[in-house]
C-alpha positions in Angstrom: -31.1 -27.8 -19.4 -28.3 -29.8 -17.6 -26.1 -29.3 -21.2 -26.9 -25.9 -21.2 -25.6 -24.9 -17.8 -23.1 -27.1 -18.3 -21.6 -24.9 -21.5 -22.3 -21.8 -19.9 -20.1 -22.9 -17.1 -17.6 -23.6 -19.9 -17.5 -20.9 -21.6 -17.2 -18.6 -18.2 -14.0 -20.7 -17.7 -12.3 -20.0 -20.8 -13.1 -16.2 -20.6 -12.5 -15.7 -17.2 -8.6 -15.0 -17.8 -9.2 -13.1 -20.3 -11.2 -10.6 -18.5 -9.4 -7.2 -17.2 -8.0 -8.0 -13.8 -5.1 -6.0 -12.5 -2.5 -7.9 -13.7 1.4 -7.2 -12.1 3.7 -10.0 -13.0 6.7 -10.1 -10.5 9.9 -11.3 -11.4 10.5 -12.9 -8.0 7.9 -13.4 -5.2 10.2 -14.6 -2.6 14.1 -13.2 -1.9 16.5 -14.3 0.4 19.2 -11.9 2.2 22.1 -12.5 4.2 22.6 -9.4 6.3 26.0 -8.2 7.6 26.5 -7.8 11.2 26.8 -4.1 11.3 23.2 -4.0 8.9 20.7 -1.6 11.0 18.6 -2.3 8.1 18.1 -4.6 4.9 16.5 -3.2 1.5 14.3 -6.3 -0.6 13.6 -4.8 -4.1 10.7 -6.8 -6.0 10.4 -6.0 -9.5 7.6 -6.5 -11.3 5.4 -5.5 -14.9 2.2 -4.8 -16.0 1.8 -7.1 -18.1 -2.2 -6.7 -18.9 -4.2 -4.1 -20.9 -5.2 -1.7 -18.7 -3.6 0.6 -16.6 -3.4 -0.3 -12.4 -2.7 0.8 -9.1 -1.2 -0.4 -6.0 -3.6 0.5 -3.7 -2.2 -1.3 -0.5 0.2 -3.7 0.9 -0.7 -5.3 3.8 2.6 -6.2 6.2 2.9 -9.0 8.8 5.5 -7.4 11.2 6.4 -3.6 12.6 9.5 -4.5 11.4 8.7 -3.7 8.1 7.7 -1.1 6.0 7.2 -1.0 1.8 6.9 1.4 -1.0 6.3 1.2 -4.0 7.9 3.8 -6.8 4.7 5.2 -8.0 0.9 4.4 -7.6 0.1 3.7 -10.8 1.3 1.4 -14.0 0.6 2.0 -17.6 -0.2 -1.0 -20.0 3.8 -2.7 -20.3 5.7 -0.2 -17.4 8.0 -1.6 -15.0 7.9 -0.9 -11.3 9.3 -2.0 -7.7 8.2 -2.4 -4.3 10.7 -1.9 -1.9 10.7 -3.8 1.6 12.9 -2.7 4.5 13.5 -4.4 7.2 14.5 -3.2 10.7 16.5 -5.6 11.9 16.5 -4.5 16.1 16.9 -7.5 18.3 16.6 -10.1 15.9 18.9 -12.9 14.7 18.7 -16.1 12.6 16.7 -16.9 10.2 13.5 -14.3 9.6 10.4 -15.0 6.9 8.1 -11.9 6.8 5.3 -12.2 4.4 3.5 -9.1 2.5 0.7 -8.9 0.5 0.5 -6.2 -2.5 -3.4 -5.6 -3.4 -3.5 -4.0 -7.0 -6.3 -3.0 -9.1 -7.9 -1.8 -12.5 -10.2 1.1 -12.2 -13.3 -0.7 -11.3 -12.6 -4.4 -11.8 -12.0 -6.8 -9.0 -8.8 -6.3 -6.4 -5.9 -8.9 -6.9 -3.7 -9.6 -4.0 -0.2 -10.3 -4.3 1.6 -12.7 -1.8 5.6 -12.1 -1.5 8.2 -13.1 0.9 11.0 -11.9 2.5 13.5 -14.0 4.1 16.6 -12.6 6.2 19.2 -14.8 7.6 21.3 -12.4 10.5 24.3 -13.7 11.4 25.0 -14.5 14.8 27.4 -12.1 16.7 26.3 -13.0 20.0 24.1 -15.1 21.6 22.6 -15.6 25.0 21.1 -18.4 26.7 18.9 -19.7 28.1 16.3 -16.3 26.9 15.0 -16.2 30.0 15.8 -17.4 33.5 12.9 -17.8 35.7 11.9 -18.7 39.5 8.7 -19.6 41.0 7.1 -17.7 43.9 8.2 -19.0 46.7 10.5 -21.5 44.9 14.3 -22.0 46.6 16.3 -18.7 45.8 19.2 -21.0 43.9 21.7 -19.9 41.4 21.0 -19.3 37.6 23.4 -18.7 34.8 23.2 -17.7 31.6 25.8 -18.2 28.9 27.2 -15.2 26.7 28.6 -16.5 23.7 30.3 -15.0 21.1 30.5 -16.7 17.5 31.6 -14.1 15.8 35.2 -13.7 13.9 36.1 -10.8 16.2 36.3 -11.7 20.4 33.9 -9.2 22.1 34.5 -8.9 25.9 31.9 -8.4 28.4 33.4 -5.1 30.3 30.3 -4.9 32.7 26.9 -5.7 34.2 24.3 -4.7 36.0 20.7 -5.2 37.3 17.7 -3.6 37.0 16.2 -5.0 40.1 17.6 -4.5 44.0 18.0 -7.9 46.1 19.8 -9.8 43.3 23.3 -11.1 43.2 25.0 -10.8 39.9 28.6 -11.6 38.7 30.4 -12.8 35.6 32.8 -15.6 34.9 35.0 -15.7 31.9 35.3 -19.1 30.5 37.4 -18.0 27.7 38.3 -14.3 27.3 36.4 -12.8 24.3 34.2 -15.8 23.8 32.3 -17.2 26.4 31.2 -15.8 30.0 28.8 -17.3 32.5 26.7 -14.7 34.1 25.6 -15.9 37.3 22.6 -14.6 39.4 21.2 -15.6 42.0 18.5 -13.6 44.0 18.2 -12.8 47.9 14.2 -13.7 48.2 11.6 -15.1 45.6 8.7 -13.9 48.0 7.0 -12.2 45.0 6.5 -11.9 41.5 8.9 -9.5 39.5 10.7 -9.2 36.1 14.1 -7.9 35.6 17.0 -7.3 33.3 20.5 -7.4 33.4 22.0 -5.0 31.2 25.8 -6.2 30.3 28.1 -4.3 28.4 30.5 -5.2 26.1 33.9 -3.6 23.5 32.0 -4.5 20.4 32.8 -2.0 17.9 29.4 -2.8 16.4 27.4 -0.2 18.2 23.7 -3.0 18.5 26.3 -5.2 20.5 28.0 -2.8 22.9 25.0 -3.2 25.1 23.4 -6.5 25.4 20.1 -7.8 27.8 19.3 -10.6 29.5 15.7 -10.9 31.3 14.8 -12.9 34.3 11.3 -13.2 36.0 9.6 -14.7 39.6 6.5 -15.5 38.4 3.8 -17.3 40.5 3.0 -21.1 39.2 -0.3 -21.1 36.7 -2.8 -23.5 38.5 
């Protein structure tokens, strides 16, 4: 009896790749893109074939981040046709290196689903950067002087031309360390009596419209017990 199991169990090995899943073979399941500064946007094309006997659908793909969306050209692939999914990615507020995942689920006409892993990996260039990302006092803590540090990395000097904040009782001014590439943005506020979060919103010349207006956040949080 043992034997016999045993050969079943063989047999349902050697058959089982033979039996009619959805089968879409992608030329590349992972791509990596360097955007440009100005990119709003950035397009990740995966191409990919049916390559079984049966003709199947792309019934889903499941994304990891609201900053993607994907398409693919058409629902359905005969036996041998050639498709794409296309992957866009908003870029917004991000910068360096981005890995967003996806997962294409595909199927035969009433055979078992087959999901797809893929990855898309973005590298933004930085333009700007901003540190520390958030500068924080404790209620009731000594209402002392923070600074964050605009930098600017990019081949073309971008100049802070203003700031502001978004909250009342806060002292905010800007030092230029070196004109076009580095500012200190001090601020320091009047009380820390209670909690609050806040912005400064600082303005710059970039002729790269996502940089003309930059944000840094601040907080007066009370101390977790």
């Amino acid at each position: 009896i043992v034997m016999r199991h045993y050969f079943i169990l063989i047999l349902l090995l050697f058959f089982m790749p033979l039996m009619a899943f959805a089968e879409l073979k992608f030329g590349h399941k992972e791509i990596e893109i360097k955007s440009k500064p100005s990119d709003e946007v950035v397009s990740f094309v995966f191409p990919f074939k049916n390559v079984g006997k049966e003709s199947v659908s792309v019934i889903d793909v499941n994304l990891t981040c609201s900053c993607l969306s994907a398409t693919t050209d058409k629902e359905s692939y005969s036996p041998g046709e050639e498709g794409y999914l296309k992957a866009i990615f908003s870029i917004g507020s991000f910068t360096g290196i981005q890995r967003k995942s996806m997962t294409v689920i595909s199927q035969d006409e009433g055979k078992e689903k087959v999901r797809d892993s893929l990855l898309a990996i973005l590298t933004i260039p930085d333009v700007v950067t901003i540190e520390p990302e958030l500068i924080k006092w404790n209620v009731g803590e000594e209402p002392v002087e923070k600074v964050f540090t605009f930098k600017v990395p990019y081949v073309d000097p971008i100049k802070i031309t203003n700031v502001t904040c978004t909250r009342e009782g806060f002292d905010v001014s800007v030092v230029k360390k070196k004109e076009g590439r580095e500012y200190e943005i001090k601020l320091k506020p009047q009380a820390t009596s209670k909690p609050m979060l806040g912005m400064i919103k600082i303005e710059t010349d970039s002729k790269l419209k996502k940089y003309a207006r930059k944000l840094a956040f601040f907080s007066i949080a009370r101390k977790r017990r």
